[in-house]
Each structure stands twice: as structure tokens, then as C-alpha cells.
C-alpha positions in Angstrom: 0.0 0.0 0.0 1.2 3.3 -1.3 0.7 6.3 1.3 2.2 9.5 2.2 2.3 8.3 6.2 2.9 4.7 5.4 5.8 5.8 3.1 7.1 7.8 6.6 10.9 6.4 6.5 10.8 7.7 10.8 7.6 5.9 10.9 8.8 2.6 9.3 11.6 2.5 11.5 10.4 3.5 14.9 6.6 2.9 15.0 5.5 -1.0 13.4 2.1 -0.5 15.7 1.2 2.6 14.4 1.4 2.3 10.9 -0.1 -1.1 10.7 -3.1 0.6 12.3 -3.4 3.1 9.7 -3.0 0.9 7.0 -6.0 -1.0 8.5 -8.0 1.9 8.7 -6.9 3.1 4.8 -7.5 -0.3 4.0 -11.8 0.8 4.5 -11.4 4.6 3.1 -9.7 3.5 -0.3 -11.3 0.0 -1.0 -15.1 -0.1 -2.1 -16.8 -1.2 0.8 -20.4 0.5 2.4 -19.1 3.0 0.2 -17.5 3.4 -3.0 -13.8 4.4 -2.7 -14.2 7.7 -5.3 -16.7 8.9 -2.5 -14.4 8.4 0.3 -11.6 10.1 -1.3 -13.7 13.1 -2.1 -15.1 12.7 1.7 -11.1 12.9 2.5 -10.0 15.2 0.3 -13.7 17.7 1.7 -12.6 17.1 5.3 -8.8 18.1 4.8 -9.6 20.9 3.0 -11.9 22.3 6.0 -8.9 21.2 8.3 -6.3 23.1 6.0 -4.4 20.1 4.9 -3.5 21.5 1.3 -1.4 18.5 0.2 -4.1 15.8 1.4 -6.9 17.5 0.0 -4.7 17.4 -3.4 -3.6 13.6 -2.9 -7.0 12.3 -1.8 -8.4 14.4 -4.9 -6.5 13.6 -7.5 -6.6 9.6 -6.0 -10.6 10.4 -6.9 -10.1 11.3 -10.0 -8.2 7.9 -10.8 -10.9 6.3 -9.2 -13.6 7.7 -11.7 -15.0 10.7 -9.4 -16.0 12.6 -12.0 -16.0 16.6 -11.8 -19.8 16.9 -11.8 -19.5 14.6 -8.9 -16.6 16.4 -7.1 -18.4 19.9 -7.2 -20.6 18.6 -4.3 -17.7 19.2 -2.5 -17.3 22.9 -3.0 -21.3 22.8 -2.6 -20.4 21.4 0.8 -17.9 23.7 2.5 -19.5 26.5 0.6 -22.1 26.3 3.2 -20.7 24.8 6.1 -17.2 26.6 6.4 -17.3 29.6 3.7 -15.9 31.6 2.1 -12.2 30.8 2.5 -12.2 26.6 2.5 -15.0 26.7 -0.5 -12.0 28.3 -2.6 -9.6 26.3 -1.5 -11.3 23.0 -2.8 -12.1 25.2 -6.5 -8.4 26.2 -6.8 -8.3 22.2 -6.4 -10.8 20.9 -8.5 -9.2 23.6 -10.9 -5.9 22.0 -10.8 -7.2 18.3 -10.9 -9.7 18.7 -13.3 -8.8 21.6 -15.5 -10.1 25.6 -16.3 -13.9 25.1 -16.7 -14.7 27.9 -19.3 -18.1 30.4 -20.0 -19.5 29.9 -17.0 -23.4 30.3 -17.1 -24.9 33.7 -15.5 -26.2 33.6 -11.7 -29.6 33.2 -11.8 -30.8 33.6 -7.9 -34.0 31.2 -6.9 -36.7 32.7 -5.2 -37.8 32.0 -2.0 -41.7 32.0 -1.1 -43.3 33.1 2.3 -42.9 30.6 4.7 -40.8 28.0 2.5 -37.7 28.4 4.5 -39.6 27.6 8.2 -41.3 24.9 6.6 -38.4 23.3 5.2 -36.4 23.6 8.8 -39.5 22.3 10.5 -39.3 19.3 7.6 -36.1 18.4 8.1 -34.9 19.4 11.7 -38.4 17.7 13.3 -39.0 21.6 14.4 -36.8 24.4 14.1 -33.7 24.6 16.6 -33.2 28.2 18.1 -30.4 29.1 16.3 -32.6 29.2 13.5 -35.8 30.2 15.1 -33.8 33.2 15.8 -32.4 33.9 12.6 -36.6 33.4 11.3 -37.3 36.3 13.4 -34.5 39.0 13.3 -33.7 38.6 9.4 -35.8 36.3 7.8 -33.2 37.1 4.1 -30.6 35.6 6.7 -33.1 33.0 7.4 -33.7 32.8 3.5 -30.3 32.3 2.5 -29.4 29.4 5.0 -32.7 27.3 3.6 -31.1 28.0 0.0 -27.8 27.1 1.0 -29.1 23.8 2.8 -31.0 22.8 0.4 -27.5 23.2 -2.1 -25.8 21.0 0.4 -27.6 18.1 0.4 -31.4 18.2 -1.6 -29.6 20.1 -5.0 -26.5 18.7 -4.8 -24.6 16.6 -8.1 -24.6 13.9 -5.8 -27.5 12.3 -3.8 -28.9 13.5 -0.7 -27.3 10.4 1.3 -23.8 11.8 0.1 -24.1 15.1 0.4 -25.1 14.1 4.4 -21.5 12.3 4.4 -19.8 15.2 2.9 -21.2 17.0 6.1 -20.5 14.0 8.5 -16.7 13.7 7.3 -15.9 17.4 7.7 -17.7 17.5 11.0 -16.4 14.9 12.5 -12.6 15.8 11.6 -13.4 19.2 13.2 -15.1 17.1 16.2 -18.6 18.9 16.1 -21.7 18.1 18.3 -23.4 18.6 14.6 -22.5 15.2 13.7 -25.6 14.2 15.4 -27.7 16.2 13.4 -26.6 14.6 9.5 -26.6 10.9 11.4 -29.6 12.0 11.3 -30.6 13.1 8.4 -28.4 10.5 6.8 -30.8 7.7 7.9 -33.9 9.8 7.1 -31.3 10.0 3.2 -31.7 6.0 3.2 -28.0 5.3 4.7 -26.9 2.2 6.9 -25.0 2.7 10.2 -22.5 0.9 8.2 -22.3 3.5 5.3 -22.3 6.3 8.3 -19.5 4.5 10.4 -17.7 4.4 6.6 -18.2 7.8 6.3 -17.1 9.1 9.5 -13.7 6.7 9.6 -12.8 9.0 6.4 -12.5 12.2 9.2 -9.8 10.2 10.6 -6.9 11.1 8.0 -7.7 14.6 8.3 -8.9 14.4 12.0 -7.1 11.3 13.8 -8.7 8.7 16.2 -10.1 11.9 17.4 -12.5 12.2 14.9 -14.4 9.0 15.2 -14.1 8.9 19.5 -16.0 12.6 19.2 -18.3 11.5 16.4 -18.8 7.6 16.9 -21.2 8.3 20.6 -23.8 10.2 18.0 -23.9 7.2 16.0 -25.0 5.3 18.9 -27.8 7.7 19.9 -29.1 9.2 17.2 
């Protein structure tokens, strides 16, 4: 197995343990398993960009592309961190996707979609089970801010090039390697998407090359009690 860490020369001298544990665990993110291995990389290359790991990002990218990931399907990524970690990590993955998959040229014009009276309340009541404060807040001192984070949740996982199911491990891997309590939100919503615990677990075990151990001990208790 070919890997930047496995490949460690002080590693492969000084810790046998360690690296035959990591190989373990990159033996489920870059096989096809719950699933498919052009997924997990992008899930790897999503996370390590929100954790500001440049050259994994690239690797686990460019690994995808190999793998078939096809741009259309890589987008969902910038979709992703677009709305969950902004401005700054969402260009980051497009200078990425630039260099992996080439310029993209004539661009389309921006077209905003409307948003009706109440659409935005009913789709947080829809998918939350009832709207958490945060945004019950946001609903009543600026319903455009209110507006905007329906549009962009609905770009994350209902509008996505990918299906809602992965665009809801696009959001687990990237919270889980930053260890946020909002994993237990997308477990969530990645049952109500049609995933198994096994896909989830799969999904979250892709934080850990960005994240470490750490990722799935933070993220791995929501799984239980979601």
C-alpha cells in the first residue's frame, strides 16, 4: 500500500504498531466497501480541506479522479464547504478541482432562486423535526438571513450533483474531523437520506486522515444515539 504516512521512512523505523493501524484503517477509506472508494476520497479530500491540509486534500483528490470521481461529482464538495465553512475553504477545494480537473470555461450567468413566504420555516420544520433556536432566531431577526441558510441547505444536500445520502457524508466527514456536536444532526438526516449505520460509520472513519482517532471517538457516541 502506497501512502504518504505509510511511506514515513521515521515511521517505518520507529513505529510498526502505528502504521499497521493506519494501514487497517486506509484499507476501509480506499477500498469499495459500504461505500465506494471515489466517495471516500472526495469525503477525504472535503474534510482536509476544511482542516487546511493542502497537500491531502490534493492527494485524496487527485486519488478520486483515478478512481472515476467525475468533476460533476466532485463539485458537491465545494457545494459542501460553501455552506458549512465559507468563504475561504470553499475556494480552496475550487483552486483544487481547478488543478485536478482543469479551467472550466463560459460559465453560465447567476440566476438567484426565489424564496416564497414561509418556504424556508417549513423546510427547517421538515427536516430538523421543528426548528432549533439558532434558527428560530435567525426566522425572526432577518428572515433574508433566514432565506439564505434554507437556500444554501437545500445546495448541500437536496440540489447537490450527488444524492442526498452523500451530500449528508460530505457533512459527517468534515464535522467529524473538526469534532462537532453537529454530527448528530446529519446521522440524522443520513438515515432519514436512506444510509446504513455501516455507510455512516464508513463515512465518519474518512474524518480520521484529516482528524485522527479523534475524529471517530468525538463523532462515533452520536452514531449510537441518534
Amino acid at each position: 500500500m502506497s501512502n504518504a504516512l505509510i511511506d514515513s521512512p521515521l515511521l517505518r523505523r520507529h513505529a510498526p504498531y502505528t502504521l499497521s493501524g493506519y494501514a487497517l484503517f486506509r484499507r476501509i477509506t480506499d477500498e469499495d466497501g459500504a461505500i465506494s472508494a471515489r466517495i471516500k476520497a472526495l469525503l477525504m479530500a472535503v474534510a482536509a480541506t476544511s482542516k487546511g491540509r493542502g497537500a491531502l486534500a490534493r492527494r485524496e483528490l487527485r486519488r478520486g479522479a483515478e478512481l472515476g470521481l467525475a468533476l460533476d461529482e466532485a463539485v458537491a464538495g465545494l457545494i459542501v464547504l460553501s455552506s458549512l465553512r465559507g468563504e475561504g475553504a470553499a475556494l480552496d477545494f475550487e483552486e483544487l478541482l481547478l488543478d485536478v480537473y482543469g479551467a472550466q470555461e463560459n460559465p453560465p450567468p447567476f440566476e438567484p432562486v426565489p424564496v416564497s413566504d414561509g418556504e424556508a420555516a417549513d423546510n427547517f420544520t421538515a427536516y430538523f423535526g421543528t426548528i432549533p433556536l439558532p434558527l428560530e432566531l435567525m426566522l425572526r431577526l432577518s428572515p433574508t438571513g433566514a432565506d439564505a441558510y434554507y437556500l444554501m441547505r437545500r445546495g448541500s444536500i437536496d440540489a447537490n450533483p450527488l444524492s442526498p445520502k452523500d451530500g449528508e457524508f460530505l457533512l459527517l466527514a468534515i464535522l467529524a474531523a473538526d469534532y462537532s456536536p453537529m454530527v448528530k444532526t446529519h446521522v440524522r438526516g443520513a438515515r432519514n437520506a436512506g444510509a446504513t449505520d455501516a455507510e455512516i460509520a464508513e463515512a465518519l472513519i474518512c474524518a480520521i486522515p484529516a482528524g485522527g482517532i479523534a475524529a471517530w471517538m468525538g463523532a462515533a457516541p452520536f452514531l449510537a444515539d441518534a
